[in-house]
N, C-alpha and C positions, 0 to 999 in steps of 0.2 A: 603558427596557425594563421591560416589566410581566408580570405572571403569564401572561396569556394568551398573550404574544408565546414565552415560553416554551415553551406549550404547545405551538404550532403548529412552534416550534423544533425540538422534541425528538425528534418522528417521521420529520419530512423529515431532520435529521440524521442518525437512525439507518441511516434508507433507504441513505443516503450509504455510513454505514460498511460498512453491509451488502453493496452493489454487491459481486458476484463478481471484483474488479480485477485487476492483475497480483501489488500485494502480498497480498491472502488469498489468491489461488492458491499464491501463494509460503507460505506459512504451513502453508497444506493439506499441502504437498508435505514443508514439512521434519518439520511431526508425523508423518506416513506415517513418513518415514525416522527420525529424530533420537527423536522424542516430544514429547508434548504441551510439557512443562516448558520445553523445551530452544526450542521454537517460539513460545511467549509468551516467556519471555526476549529471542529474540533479534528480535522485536517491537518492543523496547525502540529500536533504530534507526530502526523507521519514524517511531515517537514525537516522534524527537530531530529527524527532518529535518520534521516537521508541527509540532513548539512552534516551527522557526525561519520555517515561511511566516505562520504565525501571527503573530510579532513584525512580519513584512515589512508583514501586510496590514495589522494596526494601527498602522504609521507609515506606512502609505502605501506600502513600496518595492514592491510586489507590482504596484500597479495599471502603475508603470511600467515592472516584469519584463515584464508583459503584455503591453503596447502598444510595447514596442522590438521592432520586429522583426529584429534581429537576435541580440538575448539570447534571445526565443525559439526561433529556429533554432538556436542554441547549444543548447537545454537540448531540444529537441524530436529531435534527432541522436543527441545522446549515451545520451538516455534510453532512444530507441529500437532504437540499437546494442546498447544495456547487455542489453534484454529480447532482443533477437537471438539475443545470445552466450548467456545463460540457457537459452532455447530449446534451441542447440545442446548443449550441455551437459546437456540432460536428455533428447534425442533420441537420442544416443551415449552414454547410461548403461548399464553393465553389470546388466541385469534382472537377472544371479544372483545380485548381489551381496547378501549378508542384513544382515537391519536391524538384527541385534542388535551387527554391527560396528558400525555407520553413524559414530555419535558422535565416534569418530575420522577420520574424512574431512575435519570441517572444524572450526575453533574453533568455541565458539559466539562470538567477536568477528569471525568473519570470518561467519557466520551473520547477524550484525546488521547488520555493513557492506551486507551484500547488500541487507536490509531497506533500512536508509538510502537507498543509494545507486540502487535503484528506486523510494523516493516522489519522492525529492529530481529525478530527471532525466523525471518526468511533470509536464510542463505544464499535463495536466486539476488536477492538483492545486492548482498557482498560482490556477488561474483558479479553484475550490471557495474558498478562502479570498479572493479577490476580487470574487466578484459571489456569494456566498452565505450568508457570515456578515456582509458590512455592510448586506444587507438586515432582520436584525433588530438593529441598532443605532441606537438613538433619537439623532440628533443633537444634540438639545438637552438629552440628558445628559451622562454622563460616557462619553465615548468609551471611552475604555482600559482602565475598570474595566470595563464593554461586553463590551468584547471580551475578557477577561480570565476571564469567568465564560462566555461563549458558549467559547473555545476549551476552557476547563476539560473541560466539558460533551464538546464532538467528543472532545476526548483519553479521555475515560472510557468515552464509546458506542467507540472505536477499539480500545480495549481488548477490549472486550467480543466485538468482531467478529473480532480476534487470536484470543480464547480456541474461540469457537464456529468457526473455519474449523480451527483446530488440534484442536480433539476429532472433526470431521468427519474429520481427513485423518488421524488414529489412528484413528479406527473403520472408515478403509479399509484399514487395515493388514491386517487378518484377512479382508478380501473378495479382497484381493490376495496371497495369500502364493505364488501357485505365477509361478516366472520371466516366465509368457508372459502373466499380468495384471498384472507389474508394466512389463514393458513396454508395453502398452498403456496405462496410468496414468500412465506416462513422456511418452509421445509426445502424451495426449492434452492434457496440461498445457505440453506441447512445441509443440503446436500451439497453444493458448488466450493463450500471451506471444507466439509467433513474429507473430498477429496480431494482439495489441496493438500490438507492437513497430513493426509496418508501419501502423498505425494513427497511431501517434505521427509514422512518418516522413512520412505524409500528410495530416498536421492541418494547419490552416491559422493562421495569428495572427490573423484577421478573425472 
């Protein structure tokens, strides 16, 4: 791996991060509510469930996550049950409810579960660390350290895209402050997982 590979690395990765997915929606959603601080913290989940596809994809277990078709229907269900329930859950939100309580609704370690447990049950993401980062990996190097300094890399830009979805989704705090736009803000991010969610349950493992 050389400078240049790098180079061409670092934009397409960003793009990545960047994607408006189900997790920065999710991000958006809880700076709106919670705040910024409390929405990169709990960030720190998606992290955890993205350094483990990463370890997958550098020993290889990912490629065969992939191509089982039945772990993927496993993880391609449950993910998109999980973005379901989400959905519903912020459809049937109380728009009067004020942000300055918010804090107390949920830990932030159940905040991060959340995180977690929606990168972890998106399949796109298996396959991102399986057919995206061994494409800049020189074979006839050092694999691991490879992969080691490219996942560095996506964990940093992930970060980044943590911070900027959550200052977005506080700076709609004040766009939204009266009941009937945060209902609206509710349902439209209620709609945006509802059809991930069905997205996932209509993906294919081909």
């Amino acid at each position: 791996m050389n400078w240049m590979t790098l180079l061409l690395f670092l934009p397409a990765c960003f793009a990545l991060n960047m994607a408006p997915g189900p997790n920065n929606l999710l991000s958006m959603s809880n700076a709106k509510r919670y705040g910024v601080r409390v929405a990169c913290f709990a960030g720190i989940g998606r992290i955890v469930a993205f350094i483990g596809m990463i370890v997958l994809a550098a020993t290889g277990l990912a490629t065969v996550l992939y191509t089982s078709e039945k772990l993927f229907l496993v993880i391609k269900v449950a993910g998109g049950l999980y973005l379901l329930w989400l959905a519903f859950q912020l459809w049937v939100a109380d728009p009067a409810d004020s942000d300055e309580g918010a804090p107390g609704d949920m830990s932030l370690f159940g905040l991060a579960r959340q995180e977690f447990l929606l990168a972890a049950g998106n399949p796109k993401a298996i396959l991102i660390f399986t057919a995206f980062l061994p494409q800049f990996v020189d074979p006839a190097g050092h694999v691991g350290f490879q992969f080691l300094v490219l996942g560095a890399l996506f964990l940093l830009l992930e970060w980044v895209a943590i911070a900027g979805y959550a200052y977005f989704g506080s700076a709609l705090r004040h766009w939204f402050s009266r009941p009937s736009m945060r209902r609206l803000f509710n349902r439209i991010c209620s709609g945006l997982l509802g059809s991930a969610g069905v997205g996932l349950l209509l993906a294919r493992s081909d």
